[in-house]
C-alpha positions in Angstrom: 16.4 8.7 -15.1 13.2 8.5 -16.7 10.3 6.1 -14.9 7.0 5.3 -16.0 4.3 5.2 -13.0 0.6 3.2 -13.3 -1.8 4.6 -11.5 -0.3 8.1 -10.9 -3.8 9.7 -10.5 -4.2 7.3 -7.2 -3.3 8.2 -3.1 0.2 6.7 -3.7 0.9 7.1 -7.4 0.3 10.6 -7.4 2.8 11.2 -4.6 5.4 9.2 -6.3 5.5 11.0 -9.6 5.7 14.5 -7.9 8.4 13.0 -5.3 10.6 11.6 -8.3 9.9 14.2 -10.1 11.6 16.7 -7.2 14.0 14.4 -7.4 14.9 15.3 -11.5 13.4 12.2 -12.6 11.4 12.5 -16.1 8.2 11.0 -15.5 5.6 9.1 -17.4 2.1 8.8 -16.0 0.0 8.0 -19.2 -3.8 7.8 -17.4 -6.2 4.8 -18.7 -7.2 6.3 -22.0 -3.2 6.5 -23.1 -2.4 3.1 -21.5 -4.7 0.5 -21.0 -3.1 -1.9 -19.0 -5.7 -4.4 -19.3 -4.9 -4.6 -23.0 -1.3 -6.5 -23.4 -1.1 -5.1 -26.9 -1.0 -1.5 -26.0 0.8 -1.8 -23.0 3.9 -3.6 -25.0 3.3 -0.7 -27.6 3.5 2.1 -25.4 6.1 0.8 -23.7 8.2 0.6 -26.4 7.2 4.7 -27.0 7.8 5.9 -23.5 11.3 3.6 -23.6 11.3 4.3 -19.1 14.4 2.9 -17.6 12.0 1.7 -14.7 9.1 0.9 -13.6 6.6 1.4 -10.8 3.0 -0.4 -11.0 0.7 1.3 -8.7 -3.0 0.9 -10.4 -4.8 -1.5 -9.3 -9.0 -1.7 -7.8 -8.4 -1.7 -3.5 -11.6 -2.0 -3.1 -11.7 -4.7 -0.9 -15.9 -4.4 -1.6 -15.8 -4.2 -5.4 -13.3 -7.4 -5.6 -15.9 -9.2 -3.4 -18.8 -8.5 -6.1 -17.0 -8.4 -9.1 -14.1 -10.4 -8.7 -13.8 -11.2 -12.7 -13.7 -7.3 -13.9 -11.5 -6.5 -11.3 -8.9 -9.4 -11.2 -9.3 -8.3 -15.1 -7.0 -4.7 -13.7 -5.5 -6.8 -10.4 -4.4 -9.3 -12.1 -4.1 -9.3 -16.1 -3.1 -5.7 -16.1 -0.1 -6.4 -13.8 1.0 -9.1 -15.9 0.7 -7.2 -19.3 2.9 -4.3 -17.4 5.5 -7.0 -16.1 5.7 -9.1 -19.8 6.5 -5.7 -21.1 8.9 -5.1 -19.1 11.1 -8.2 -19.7 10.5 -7.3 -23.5 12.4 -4.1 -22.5 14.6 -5.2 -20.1 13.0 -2.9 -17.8 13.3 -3.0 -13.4 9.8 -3.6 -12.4 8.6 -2.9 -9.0 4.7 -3.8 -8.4 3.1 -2.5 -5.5 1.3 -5.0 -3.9 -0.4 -5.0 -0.2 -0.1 -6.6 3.7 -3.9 -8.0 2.7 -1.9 -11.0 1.5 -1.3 -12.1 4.5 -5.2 -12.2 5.7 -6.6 -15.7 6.4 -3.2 -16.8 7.5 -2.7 -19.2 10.5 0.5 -18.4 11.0 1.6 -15.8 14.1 2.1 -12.5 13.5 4.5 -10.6 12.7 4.4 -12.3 9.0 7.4 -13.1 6.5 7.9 -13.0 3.0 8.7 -16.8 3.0 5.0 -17.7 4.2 3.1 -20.1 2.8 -0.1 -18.0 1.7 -4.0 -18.2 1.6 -5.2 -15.3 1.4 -9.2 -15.3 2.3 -11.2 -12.7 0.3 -10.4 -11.6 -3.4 -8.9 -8.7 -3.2 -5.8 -10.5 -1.4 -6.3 -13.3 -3.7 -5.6 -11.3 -7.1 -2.6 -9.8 -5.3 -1.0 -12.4 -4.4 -1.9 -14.1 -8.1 0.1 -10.4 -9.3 3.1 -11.2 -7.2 4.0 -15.0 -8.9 3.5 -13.7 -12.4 5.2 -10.6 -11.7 8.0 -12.2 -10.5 7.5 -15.2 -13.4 8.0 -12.7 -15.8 10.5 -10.9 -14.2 12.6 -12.1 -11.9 14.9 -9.4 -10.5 11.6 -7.8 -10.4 10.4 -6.3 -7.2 7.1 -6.9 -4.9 6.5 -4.6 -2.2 3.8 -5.6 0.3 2.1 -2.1 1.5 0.1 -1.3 4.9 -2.4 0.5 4.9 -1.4 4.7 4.8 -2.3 7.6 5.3 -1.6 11.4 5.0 -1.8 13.9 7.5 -2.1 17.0 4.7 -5.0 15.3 2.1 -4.6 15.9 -1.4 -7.1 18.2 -3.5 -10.2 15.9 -4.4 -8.9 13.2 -2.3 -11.3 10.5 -1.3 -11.8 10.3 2.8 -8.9 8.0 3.9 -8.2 6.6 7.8 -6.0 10.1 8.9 -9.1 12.3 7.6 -11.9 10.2 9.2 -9.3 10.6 12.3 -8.8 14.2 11.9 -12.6 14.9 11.1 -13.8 13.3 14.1 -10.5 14.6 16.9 -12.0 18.3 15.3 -15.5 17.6 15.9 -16.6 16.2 19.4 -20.2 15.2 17.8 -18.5 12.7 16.0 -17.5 8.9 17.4 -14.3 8.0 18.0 -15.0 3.9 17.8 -12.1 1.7 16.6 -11.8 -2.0 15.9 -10.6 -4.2 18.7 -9.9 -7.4 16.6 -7.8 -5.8 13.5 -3.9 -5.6 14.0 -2.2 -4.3 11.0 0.5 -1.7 10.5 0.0 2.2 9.5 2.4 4.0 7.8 2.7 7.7 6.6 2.4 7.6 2.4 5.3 10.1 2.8 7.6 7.4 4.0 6.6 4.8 1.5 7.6 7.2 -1.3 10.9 9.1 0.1 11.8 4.6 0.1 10.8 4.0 -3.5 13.9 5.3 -5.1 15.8 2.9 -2.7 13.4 0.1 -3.4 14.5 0.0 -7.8 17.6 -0.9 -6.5 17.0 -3.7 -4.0 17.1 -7.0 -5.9 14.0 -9.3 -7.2 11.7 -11.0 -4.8 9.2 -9.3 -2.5 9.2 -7.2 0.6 7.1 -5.8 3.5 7.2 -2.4 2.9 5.7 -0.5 5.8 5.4 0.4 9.7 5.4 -2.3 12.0 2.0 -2.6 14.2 1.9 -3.6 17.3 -1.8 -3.7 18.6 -4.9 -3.3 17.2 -6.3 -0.4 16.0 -8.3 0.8 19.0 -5.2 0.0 21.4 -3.0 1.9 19.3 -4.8 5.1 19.0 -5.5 4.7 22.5 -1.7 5.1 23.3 -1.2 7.7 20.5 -4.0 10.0 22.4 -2.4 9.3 25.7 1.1 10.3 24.2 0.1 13.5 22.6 -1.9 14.1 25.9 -5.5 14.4 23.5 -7.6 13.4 27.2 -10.7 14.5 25.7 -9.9 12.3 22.5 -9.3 9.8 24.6 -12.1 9.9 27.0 -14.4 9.4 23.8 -12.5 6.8 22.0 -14.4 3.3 22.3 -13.9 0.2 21.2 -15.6 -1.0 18.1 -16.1 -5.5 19.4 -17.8 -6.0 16.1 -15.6 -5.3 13.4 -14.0 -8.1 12.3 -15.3 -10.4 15.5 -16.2 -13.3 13.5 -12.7 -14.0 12.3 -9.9 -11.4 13.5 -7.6 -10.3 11.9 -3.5 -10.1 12.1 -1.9 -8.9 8.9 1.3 -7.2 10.7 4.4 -7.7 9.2 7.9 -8.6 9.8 10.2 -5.8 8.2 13.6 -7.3 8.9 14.4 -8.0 5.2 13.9 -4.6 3.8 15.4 -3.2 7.3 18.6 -5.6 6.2 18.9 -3.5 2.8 18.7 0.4 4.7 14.7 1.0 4.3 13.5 1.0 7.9 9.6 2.3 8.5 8.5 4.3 12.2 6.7 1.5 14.1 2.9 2.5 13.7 2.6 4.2 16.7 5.7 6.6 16.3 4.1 7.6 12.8 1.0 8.5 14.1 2.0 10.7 16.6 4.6 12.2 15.0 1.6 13.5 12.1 -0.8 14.2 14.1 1.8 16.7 16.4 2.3 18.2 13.2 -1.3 19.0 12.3 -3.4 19.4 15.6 
């Protein structure tokens, strides 16, 4: 099976060429300068060189920052660059799965845990241009598949890797300096990378529309690690951990989502808290 990955030089498109590669896949994973996909053009062109049998779009700008001050150049990647990679793809005839993210569902008035079937309003740009990627995605290809990530994380960090929420975590359980000060108003699930990409073979076979992908959360952030620490028995982790009543006060936030439909086709996700503790018993 031979599968051409976007973004493989990213926290999640890196993991998923080496995992389908262990797996005997052939994998493409041309980097910008052999695939712009912000150039339709070239995408179609390369395409048609690489002839994959499948798909998997992973680059994108998650800056939730960058989108907010430049929301033309990078709805320019978000958005026209998923479309290009999705046009192509019906040209070929080709299953396309586009990861998008839970940040869809920010801004919503409706109760947590969220469904696929919501009616969506997503209230800063980032979420916005996702969303946007998800109806032309699908408008191109329709047996196409969306899959709405959490947030992640990796207990073992990857060479050169950016700091991510389990290093941060790490850094500051290893050094008692450091604060251990977590949001109170932010309720979202966290789920191991690992899982995300031992599901994405299963995931080019479920059929087109779009999916939560990810752990189920519960609480919010600070409530959750508060239970993990307790759990693992960390009492001087917990003893330091405060909560952050700041972040995010002015408008909380509830992006949790409701897993039922991808649980309905075999892909079921640790709740947050199970993941958690089962990586950091694993590393500490």
């Amino acid at each position: 099976m031979r599968i051409l990955i976007t973004g493989a030089s990213g926290f999640l498109g890196r993991r998923a060429a080496a995992h389908f590669r262990a797996l005997g896949w052939q994998v493409i994973a041309p980097a910008h300068a052999e695939m712009d996909i912000t150039d339709a053009s070239e995408v179609r062109r390369r395409m048609l060189q690489y002839k994959p049998q499948a798909v998997l779009h992973c680059a994108a700008v998650s800056d939730t920052g960058a989108c907010r001050s430049d929301p033309q150049g990078t709805a320019l990647i978000n958005v026209q660059g998923a479309e290009n990679v999705a046009f192509a793809c019906r040209m070929l005839g080709i299953k396309a799965v586009l990861c998008s993210s839970d940040q869809v569902y920010a801004g919503s008035i409706l109760p947590a845990p969220h469904r696929e079937d919501e009616l969506l309003m997503p209230s800063h740009a980032y979420a916005q241009q996702k969303l946007q990627a998800e109806r032309l995605w699908l408008g191109h290809c329709p047996d196409g598949v969306c899959l709405r990530l959490s947030w992640m994380y990796d207990a073992v960090p990857q060479p050169a890797e950016h700091g991510s929420f389990m290093t941060m975590l790490l850094t500051a359980l290893r050094d008692e300096s450091l604060p251990l000060c977590l949001p109170v108003y932010d309720r979202r699930g966290i789920t191991d990378v690992n899982a995300v990409v031992s599901a994405l073979p299963a995931a080019l076979s479920l059929e087109g529309g779009v999916y939560n992908f990810g752990a189920p959360g519960g609480e919010d952030t600070f409530h959750t690690l508060q239970k993990v620490f307790g759990a693992l028995g960390l009492a001087d982790a917990l003893a330091r951990l405060r909560p952050d009543e700041q972040a995010f006060a002015a408008a909380p936030r509830d992006i949790r989502m409701d897993c039922t439909r991808a649980s309905a086709c075999g892909i079921v996700f640790e709740d947050t808290q199970q993941g958690l503790c089962r990586a950091l018993r694993a590393v500490l």
